[in-house]
PDB file of N, CA, C, O and CB in Angstrom:
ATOM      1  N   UNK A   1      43.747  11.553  19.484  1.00  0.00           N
ATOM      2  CA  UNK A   1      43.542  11.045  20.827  1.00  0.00           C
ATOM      3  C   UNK A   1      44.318  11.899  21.831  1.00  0.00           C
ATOM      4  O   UNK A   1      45.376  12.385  21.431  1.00  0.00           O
ATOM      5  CB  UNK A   1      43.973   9.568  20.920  1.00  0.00           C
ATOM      6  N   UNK A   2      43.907  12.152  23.137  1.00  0.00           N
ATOM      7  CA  UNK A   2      44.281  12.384  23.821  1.00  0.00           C
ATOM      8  C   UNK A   2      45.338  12.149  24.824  1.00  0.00           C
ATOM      9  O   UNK A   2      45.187  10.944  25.025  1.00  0.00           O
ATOM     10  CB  UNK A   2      43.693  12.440  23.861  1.00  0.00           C
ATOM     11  N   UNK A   3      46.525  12.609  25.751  1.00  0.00           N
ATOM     12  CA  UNK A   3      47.219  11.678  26.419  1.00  0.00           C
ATOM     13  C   UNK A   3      47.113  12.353  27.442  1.00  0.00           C
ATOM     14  O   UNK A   3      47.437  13.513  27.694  1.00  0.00           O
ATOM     15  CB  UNK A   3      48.489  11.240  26.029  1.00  0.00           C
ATOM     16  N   UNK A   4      46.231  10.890  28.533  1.00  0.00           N
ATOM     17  CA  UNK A   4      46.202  11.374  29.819  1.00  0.00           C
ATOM     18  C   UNK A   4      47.426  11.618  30.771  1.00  0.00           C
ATOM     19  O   UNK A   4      47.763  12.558  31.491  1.00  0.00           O
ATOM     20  CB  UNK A   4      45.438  10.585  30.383  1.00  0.00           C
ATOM     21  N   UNK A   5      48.093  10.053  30.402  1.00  0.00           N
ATOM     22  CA  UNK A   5      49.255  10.270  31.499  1.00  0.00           C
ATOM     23  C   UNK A   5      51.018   9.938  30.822  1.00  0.00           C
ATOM     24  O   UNK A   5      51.068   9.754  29.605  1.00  0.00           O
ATOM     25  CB  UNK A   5      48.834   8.987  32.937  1.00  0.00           C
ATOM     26  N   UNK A   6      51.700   9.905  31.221  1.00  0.00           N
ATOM     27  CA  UNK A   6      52.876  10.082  30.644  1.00  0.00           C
ATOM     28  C   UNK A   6      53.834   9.661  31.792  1.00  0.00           C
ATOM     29  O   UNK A   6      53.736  10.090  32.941  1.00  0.00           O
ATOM     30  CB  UNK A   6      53.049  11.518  30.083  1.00  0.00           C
ATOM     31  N   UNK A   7      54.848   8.706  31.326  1.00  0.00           N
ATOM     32  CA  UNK A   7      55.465   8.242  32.116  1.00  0.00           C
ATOM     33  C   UNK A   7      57.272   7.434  31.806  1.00  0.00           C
ATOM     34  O   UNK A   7      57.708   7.012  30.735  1.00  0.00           O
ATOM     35  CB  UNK A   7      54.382   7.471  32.535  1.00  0.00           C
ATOM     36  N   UNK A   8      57.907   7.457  33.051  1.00  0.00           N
ATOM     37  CA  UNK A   8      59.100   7.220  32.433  1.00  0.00           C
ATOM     38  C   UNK A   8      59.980   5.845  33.548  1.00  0.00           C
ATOM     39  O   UNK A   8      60.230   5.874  34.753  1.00  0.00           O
ATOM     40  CB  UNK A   8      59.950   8.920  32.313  1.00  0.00           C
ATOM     41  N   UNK A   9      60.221   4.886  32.622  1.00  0.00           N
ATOM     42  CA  UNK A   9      60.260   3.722  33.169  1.00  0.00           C
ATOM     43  C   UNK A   9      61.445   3.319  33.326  1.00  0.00           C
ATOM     44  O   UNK A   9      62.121   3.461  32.307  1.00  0.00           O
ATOM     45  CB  UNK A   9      59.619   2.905  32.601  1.00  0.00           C
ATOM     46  N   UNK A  10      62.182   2.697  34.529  1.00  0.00           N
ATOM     47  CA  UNK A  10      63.339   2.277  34.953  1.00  0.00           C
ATOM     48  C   UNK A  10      64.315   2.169  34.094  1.00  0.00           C
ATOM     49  O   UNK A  10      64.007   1.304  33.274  1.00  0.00           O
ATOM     50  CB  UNK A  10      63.233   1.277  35.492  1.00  0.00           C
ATOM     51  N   UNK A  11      65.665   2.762  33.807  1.00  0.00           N
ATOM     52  CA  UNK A  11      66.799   2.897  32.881  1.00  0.00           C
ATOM     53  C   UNK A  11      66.853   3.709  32.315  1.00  0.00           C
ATOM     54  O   UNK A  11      67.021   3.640  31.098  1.00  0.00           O
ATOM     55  CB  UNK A  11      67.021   2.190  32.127  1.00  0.00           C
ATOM     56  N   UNK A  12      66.696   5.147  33.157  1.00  0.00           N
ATOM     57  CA  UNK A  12      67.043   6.534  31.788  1.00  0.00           C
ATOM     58  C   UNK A  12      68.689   6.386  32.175  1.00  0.00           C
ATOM     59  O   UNK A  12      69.327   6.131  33.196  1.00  0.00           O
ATOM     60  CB  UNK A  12      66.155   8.793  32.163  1.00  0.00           C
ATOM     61  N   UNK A  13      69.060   6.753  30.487  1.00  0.00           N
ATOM     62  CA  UNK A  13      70.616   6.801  30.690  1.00  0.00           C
ATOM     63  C   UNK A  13      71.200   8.188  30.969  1.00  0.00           C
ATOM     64  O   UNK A  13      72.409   8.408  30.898  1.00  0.00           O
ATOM     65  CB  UNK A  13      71.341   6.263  29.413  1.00  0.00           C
ATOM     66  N   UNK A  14      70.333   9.069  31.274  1.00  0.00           N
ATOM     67  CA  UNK A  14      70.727  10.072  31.432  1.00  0.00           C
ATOM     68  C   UNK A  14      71.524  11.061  29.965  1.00  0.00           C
ATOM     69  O   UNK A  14      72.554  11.734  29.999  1.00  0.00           O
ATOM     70  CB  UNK A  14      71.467   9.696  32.552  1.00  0.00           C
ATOM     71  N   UNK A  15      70.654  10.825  28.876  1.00  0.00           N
ATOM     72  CA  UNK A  15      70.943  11.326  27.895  1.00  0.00           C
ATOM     73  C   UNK A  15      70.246  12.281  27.454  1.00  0.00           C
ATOM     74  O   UNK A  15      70.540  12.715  26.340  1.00  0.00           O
ATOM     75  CB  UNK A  15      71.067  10.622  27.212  1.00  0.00           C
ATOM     76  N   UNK A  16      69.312  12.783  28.073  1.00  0.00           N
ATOM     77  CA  UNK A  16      68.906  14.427  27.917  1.00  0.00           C
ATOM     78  C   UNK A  16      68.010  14.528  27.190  1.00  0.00           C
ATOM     79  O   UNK A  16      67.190  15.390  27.506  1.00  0.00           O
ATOM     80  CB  UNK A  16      69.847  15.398  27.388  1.00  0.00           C
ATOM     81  N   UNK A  17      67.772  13.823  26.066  1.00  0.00           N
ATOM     82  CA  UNK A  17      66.840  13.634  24.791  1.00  0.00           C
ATOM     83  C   UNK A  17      65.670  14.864  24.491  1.00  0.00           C
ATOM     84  O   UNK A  17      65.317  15.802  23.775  1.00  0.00           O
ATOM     85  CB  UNK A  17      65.998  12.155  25.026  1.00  0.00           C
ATOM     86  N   UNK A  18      65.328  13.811  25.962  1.00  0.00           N
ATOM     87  CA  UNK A  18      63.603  14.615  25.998  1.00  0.00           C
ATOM     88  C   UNK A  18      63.526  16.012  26.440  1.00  0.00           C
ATOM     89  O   UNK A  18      62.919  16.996  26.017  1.00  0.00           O
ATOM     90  CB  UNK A  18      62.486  13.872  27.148  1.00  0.00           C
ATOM     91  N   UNK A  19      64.441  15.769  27.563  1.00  0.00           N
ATOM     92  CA  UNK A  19      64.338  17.715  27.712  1.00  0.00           C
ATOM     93  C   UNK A  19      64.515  18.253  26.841  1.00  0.00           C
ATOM     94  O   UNK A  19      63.852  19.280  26.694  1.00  0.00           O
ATOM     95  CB  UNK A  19      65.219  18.567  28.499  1.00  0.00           C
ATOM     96  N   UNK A  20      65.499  17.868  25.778  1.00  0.00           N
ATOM     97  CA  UNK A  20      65.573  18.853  25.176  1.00  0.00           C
ATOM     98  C   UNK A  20      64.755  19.251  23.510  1.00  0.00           C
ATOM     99  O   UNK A  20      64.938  20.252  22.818  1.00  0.00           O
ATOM    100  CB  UNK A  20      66.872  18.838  25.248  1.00  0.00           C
ATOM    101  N   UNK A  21      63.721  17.907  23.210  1.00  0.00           N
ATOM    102  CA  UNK A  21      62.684  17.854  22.506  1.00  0.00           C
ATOM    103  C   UNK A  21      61.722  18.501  23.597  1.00  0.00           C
ATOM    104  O   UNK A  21      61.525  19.636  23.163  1.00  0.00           O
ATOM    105  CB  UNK A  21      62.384  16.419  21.937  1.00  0.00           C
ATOM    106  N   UNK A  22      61.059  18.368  24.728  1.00  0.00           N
ATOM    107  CA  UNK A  22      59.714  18.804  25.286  1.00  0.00           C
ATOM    108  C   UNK A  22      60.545  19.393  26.716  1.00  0.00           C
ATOM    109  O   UNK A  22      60.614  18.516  27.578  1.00  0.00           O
ATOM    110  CB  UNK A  22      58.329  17.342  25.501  1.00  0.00           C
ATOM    111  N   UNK A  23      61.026  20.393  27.016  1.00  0.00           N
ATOM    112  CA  UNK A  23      61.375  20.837  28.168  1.00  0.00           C
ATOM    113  C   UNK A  23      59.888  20.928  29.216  1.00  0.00           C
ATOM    114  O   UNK A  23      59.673  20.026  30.025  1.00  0.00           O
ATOM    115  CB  UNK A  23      62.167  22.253  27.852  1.00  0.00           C
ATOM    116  N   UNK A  24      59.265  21.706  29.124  1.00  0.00           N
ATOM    117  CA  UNK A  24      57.949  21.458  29.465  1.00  0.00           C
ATOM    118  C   UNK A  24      57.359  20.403  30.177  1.00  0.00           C
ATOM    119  O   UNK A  24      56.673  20.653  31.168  1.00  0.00           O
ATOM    120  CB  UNK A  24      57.414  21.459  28.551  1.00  0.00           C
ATOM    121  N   UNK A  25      57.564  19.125  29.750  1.00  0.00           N
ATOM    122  CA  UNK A  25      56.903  18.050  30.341  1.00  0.00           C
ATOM    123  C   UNK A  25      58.018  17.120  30.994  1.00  0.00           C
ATOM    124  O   UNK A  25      57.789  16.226  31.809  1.00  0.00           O
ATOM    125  CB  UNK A  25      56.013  17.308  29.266  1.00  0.00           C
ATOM    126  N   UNK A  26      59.437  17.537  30.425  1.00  0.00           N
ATOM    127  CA  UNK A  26      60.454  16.757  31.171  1.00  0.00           C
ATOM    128  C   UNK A  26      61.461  17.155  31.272  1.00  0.00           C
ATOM    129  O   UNK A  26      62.109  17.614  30.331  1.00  0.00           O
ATOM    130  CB  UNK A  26      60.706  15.722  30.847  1.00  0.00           C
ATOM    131  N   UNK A  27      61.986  17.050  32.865  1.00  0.00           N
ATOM    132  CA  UNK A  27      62.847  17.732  33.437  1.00  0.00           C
ATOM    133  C   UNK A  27      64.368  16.630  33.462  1.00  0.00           C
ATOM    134  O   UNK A  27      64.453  15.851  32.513  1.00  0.00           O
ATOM    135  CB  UNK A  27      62.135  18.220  34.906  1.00  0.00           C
ATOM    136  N   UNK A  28      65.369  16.602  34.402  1.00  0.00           N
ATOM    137  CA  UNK A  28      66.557  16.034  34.277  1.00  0.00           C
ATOM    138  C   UNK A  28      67.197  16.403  35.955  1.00  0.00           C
ATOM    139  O   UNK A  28      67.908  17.354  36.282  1.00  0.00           O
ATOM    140  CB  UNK A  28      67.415  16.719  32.831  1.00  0.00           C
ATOM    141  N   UNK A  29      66.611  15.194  36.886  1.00  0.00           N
ATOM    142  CA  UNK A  29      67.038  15.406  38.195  1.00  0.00           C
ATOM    143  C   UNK A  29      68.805  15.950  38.713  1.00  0.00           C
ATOM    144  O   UNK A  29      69.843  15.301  38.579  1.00  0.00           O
ATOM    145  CB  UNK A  29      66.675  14.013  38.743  1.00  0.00           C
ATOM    146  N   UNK A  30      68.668  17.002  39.167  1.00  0.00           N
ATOM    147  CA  UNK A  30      70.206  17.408  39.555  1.00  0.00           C
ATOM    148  C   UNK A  30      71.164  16.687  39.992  1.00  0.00           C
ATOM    149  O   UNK A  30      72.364  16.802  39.746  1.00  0.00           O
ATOM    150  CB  UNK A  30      70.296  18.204  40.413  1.00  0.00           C
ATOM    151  N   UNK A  31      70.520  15.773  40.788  1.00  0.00           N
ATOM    152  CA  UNK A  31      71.922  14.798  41.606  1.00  0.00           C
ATOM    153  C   UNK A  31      72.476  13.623  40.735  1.00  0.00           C
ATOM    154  O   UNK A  31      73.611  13.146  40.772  1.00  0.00           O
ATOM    155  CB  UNK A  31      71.363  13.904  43.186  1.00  0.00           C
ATOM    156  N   UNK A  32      71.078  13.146  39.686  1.00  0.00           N
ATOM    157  CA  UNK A  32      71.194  11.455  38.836  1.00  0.00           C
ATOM    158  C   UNK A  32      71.349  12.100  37.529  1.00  0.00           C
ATOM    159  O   UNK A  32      72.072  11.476  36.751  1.00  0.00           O
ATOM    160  CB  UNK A  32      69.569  10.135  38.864  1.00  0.00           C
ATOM    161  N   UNK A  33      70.782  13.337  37.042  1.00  0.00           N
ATOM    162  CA  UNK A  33      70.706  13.628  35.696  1.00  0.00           C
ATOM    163  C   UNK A  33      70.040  12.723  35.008  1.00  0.00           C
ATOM    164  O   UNK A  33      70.277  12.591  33.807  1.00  0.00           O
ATOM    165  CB  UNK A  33      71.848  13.790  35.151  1.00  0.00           C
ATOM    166  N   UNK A  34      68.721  11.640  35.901  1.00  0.00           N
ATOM    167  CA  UNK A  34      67.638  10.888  35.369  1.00  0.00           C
ATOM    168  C   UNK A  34      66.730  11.860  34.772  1.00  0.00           C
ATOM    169  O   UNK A  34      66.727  12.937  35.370  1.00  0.00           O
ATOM    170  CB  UNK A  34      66.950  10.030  36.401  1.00  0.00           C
ATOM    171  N   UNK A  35      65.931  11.780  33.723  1.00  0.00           N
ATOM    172  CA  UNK A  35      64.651  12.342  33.538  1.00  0.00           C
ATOM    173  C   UNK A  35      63.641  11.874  34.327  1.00  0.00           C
ATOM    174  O   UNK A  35      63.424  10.836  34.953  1.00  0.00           O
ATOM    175  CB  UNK A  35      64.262  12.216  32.327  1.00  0.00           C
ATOM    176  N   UNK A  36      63.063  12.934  34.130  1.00  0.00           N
ATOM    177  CA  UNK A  36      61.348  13.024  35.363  1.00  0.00           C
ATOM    178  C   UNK A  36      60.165  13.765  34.616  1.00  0.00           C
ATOM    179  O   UNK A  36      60.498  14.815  34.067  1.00  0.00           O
ATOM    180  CB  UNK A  36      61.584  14.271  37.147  1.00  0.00           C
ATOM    181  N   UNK A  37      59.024  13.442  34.521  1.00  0.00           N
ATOM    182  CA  UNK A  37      57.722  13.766  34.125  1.00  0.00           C
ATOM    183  C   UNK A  37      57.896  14.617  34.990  1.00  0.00           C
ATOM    184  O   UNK A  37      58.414  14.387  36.083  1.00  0.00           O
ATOM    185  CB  UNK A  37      56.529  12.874  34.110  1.00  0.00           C
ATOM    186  N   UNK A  38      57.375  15.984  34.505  1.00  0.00           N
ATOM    187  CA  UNK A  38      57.116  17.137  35.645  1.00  0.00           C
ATOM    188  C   UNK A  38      55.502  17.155  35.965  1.00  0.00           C
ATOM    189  O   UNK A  38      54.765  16.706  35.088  1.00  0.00           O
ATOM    190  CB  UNK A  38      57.639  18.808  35.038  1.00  0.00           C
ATOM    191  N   UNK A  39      54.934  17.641  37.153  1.00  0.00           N
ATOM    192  CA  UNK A  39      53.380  17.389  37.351  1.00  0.00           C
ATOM    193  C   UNK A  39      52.690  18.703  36.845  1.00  0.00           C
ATOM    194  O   UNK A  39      53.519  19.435  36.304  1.00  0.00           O
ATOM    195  CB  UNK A  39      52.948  17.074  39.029  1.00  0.00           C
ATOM    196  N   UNK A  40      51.659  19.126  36.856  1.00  0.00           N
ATOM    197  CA  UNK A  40      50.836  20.153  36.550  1.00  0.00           C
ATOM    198  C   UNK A  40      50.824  19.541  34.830  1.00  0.00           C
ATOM    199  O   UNK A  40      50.103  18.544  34.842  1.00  0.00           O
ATOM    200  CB  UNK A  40      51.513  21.890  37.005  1.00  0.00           C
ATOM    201  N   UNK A  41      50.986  19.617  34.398  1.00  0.00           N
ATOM    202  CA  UNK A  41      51.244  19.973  33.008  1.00  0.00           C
ATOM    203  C   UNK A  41      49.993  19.397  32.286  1.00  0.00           C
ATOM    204  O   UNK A  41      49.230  18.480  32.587  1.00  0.00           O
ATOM    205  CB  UNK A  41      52.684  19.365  32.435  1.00  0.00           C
ATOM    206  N   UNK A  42      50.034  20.096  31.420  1.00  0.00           N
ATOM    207  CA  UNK A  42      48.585  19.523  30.484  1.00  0.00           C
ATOM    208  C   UNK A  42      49.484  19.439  28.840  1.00  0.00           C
ATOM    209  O   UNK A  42      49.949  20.239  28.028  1.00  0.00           O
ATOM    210  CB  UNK A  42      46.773  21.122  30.470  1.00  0.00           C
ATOM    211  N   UNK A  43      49.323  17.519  29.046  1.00  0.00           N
ATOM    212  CA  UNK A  43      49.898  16.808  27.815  1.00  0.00           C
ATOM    213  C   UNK A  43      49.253  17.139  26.644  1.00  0.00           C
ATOM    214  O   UNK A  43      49.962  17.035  25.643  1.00  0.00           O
ATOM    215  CB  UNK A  43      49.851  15.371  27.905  1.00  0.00           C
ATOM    216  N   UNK A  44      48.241  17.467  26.488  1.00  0.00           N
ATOM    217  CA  UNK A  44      48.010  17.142  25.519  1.00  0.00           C
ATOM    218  C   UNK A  44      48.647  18.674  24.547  1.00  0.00           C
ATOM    219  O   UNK A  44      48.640  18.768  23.320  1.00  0.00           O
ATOM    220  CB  UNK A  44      46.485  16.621  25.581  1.00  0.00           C
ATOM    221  N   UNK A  45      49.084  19.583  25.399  1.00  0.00           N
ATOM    222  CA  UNK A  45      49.590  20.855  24.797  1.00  0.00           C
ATOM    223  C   UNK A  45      50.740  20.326  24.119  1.00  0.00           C
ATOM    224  O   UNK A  45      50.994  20.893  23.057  1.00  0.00           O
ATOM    225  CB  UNK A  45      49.944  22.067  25.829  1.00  0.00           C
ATOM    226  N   UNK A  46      51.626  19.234  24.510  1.00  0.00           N
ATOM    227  CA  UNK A  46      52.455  18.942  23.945  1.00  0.00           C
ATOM    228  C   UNK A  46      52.461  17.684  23.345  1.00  0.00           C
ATOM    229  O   UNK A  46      53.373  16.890  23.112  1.00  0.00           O
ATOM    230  CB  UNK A  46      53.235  19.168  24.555  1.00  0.00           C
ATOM    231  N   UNK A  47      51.375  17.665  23.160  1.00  0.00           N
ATOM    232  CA  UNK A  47      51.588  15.612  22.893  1.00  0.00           C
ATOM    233  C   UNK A  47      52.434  15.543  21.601  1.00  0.00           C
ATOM    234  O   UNK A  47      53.397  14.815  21.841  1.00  0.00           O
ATOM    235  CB  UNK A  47      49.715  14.455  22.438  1.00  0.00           C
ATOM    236  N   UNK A  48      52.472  15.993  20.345  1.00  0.00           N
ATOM    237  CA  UNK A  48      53.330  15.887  19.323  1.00  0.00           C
ATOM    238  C   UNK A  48      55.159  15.683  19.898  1.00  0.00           C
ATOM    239  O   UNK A  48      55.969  14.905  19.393  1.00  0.00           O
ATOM    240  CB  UNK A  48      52.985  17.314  18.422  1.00  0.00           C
ATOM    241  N   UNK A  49      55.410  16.617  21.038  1.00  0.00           N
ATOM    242  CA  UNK A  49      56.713  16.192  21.222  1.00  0.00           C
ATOM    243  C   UNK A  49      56.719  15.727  22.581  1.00  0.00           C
ATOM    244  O   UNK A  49      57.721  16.049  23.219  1.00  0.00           O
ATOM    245  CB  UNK A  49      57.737  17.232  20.942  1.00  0.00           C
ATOM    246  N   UNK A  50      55.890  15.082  23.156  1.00  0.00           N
ATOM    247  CA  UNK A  50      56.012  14.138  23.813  1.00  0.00           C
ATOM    248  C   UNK A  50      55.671  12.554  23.187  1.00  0.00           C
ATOM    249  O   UNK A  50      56.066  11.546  23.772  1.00  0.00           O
ATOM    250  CB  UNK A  50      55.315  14.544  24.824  1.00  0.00           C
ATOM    251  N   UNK A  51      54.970  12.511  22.058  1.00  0.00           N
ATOM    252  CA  UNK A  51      55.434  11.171  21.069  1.00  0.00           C
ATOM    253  C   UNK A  51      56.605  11.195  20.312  1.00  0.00           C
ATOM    254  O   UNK A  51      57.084  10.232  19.712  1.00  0.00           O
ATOM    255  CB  UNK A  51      54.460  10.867  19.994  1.00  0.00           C
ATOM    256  N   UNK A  52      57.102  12.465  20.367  1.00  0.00           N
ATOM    257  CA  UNK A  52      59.157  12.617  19.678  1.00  0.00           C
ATOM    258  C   UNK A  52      59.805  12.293  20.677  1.00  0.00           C
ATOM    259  O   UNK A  52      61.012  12.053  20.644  1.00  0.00           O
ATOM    260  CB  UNK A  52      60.016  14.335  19.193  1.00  0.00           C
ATOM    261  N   UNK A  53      59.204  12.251  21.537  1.00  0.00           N
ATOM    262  CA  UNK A  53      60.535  12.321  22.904  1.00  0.00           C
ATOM    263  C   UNK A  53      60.398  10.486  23.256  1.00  0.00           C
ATOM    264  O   UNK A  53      61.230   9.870  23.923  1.00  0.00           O
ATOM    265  CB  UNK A  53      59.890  13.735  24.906  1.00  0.00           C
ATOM    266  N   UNK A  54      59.772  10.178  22.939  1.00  0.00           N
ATOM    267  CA  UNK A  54      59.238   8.653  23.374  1.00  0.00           C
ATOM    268  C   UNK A  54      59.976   8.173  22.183  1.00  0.00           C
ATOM    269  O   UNK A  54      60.873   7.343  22.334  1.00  0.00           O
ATOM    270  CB  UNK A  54      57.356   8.229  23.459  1.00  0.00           C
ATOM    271  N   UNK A  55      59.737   8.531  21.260  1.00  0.00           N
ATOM    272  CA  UNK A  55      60.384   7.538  20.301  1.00  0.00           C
ATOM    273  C   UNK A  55      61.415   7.979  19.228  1.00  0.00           C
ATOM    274  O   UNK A  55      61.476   7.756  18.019  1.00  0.00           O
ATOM    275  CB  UNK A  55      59.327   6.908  19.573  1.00  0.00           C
ATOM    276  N   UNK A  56      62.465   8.916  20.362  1.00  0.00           N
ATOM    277  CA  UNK A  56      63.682   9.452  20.108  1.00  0.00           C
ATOM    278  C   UNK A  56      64.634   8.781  21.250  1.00  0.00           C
ATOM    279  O   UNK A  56      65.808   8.452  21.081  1.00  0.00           O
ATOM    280  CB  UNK A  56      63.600  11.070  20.121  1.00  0.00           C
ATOM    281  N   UNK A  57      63.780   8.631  22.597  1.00  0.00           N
ATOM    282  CA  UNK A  57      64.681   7.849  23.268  1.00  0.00           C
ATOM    283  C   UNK A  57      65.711   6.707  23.333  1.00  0.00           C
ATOM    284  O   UNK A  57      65.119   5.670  23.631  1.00  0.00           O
ATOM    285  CB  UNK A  57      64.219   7.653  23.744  1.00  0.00           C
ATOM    286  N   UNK A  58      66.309   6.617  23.258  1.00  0.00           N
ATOM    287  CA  UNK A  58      67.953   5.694  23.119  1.00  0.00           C
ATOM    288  C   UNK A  58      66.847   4.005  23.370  1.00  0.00           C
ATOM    289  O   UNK A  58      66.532   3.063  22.643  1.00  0.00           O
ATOM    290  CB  UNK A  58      69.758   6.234  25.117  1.00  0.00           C
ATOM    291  N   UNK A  59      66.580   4.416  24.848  1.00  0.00           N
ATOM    292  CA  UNK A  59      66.308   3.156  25.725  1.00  0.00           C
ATOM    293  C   UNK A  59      64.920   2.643  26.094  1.00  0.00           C
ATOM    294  O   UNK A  59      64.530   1.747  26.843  1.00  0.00           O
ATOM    295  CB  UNK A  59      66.913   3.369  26.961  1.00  0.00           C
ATOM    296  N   UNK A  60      64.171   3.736  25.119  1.00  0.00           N
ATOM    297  CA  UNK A  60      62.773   3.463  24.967  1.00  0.00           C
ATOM    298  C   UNK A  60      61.662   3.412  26.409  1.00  0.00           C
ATOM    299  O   UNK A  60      60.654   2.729  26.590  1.00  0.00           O
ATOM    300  CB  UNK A  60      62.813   2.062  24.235  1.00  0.00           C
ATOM    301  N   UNK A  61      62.275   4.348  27.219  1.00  0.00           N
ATOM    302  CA  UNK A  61      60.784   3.849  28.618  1.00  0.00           C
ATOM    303  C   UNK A  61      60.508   4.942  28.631  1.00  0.00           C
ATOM    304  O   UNK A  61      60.471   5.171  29.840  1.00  0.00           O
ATOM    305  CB  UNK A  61      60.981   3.189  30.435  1.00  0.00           C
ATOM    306  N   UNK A  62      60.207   6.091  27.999  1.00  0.00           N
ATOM    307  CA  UNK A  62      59.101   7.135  27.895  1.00  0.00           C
ATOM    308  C   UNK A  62      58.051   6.764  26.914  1.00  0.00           C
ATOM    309  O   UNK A  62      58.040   6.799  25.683  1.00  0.00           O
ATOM    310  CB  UNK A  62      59.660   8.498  27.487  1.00  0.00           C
ATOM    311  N   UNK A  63      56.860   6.267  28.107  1.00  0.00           N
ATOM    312  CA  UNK A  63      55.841   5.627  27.878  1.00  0.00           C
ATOM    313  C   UNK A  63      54.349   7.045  28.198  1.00  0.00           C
ATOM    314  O   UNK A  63      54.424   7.950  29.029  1.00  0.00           O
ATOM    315  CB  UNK A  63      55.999   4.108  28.974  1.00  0.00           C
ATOM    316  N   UNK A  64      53.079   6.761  27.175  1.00  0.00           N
ATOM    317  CA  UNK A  64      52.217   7.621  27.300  1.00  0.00           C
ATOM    318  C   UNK A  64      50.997   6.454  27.122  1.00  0.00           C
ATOM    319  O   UNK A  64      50.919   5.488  26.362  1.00  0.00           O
ATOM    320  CB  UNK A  64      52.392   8.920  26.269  1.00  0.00           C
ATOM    321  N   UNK A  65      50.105   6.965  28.138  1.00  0.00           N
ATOM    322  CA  UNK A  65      48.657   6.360  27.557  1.00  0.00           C
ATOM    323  C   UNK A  65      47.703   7.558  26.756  1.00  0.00           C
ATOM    324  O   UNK A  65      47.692   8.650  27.324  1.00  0.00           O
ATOM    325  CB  UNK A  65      47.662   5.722  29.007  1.00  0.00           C
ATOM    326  N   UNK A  66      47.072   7.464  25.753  1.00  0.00           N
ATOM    327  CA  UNK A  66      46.229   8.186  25.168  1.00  0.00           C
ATOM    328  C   UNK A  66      44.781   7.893  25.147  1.00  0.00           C
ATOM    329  O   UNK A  66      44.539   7.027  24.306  1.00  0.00           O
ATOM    330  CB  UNK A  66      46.642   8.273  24.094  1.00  0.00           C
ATOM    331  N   UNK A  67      43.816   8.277  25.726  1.00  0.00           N
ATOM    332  CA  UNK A  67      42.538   8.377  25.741  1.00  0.00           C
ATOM    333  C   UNK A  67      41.346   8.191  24.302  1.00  0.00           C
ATOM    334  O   UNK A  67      40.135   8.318  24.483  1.00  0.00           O
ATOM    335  CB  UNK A  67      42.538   9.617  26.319  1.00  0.00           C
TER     336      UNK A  67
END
């Protein structure tokens, strides 16, 4: 399946996780050191570690819908 959209839901602890499983699709804001879905990107190039990064997360709100 496909994943259209990808998303990251209230309470990153600022633990880096995902950047550093999928740099690509998620970044780590300078001022909060929150993670952020970056735009352009075409998920499905990464969908394998964007389902690692979802369910490597500490606090669980890197959320994906799949098509």
């Amino acid at each position: 399946m496909a994943i259209k959209k990808v998303w990251i839901e209230e309470g990153c602890i600022a633990d880096g996780i995902c950047n550093d499983i999928c740099p690509a699709v998620f970044g780590l804001d300078d001022d909060t050191g929150e993670a952020y879905v970056k735009e352009g990107v075409d998920f499905n190039a990464y969908a394998d570690d964007i389902k690692e990064a979802s369910e490597s997360c500490p606090v669980l709100i890197i959320k994906y819908d799949e098509e």
